[in-house]
N, C-alpha and C positions, 0 to 999 in steps of 0.2 A: 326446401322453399321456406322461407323467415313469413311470418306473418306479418302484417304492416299492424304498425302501433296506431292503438284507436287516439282521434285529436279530441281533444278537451276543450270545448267552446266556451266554458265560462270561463271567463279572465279572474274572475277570483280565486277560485280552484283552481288554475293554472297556479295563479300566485301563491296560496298558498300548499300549494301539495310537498313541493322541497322542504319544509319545515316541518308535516305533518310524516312526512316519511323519516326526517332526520329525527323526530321526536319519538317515533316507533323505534328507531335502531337505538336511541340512548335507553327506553324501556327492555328492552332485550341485553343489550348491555348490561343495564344493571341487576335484572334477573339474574344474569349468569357472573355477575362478580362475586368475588372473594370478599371476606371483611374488611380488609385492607384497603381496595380499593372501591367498596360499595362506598364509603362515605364522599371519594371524589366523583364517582358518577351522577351520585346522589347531589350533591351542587352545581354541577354541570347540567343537569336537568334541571332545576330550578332556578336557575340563572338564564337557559334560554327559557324558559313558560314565562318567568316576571319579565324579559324581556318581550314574549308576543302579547301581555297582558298588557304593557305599558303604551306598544305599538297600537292596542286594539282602543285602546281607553284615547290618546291623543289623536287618532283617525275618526271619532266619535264625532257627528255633526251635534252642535253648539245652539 
């Protein structure tokens, strides 16, 4: 018997949990890279954060 998936009422935390989840698996990610490829994970991380920094900074009431 599957247990039912608890609903998440706050619409912000709905919105952001896919990017907070997708930001946990690029930290894991790059925990367990090679030399070779820590340096592209390592941009790939920081290319989406300056992206939800830029998102958070132009959503900012004025």
């Amino acid at each position: 018997m599957a247990l039912p998936r608890p609903r998440i009422r706050n619409p912000l935390l709905r919105q952001e949990l896919p990017w907070l989840a997708s930001e946990l698996v690029l930290l894991i990610v790059l925990c367990n890279a090679n030399a070779p490829e820590l340096w592209f994970w390592l941009v790939v991380l920081l290319v989406v954060l300056g992206y939800r920094l830029e998102r958070w900074l132009a959503s900012r009431p004025r």
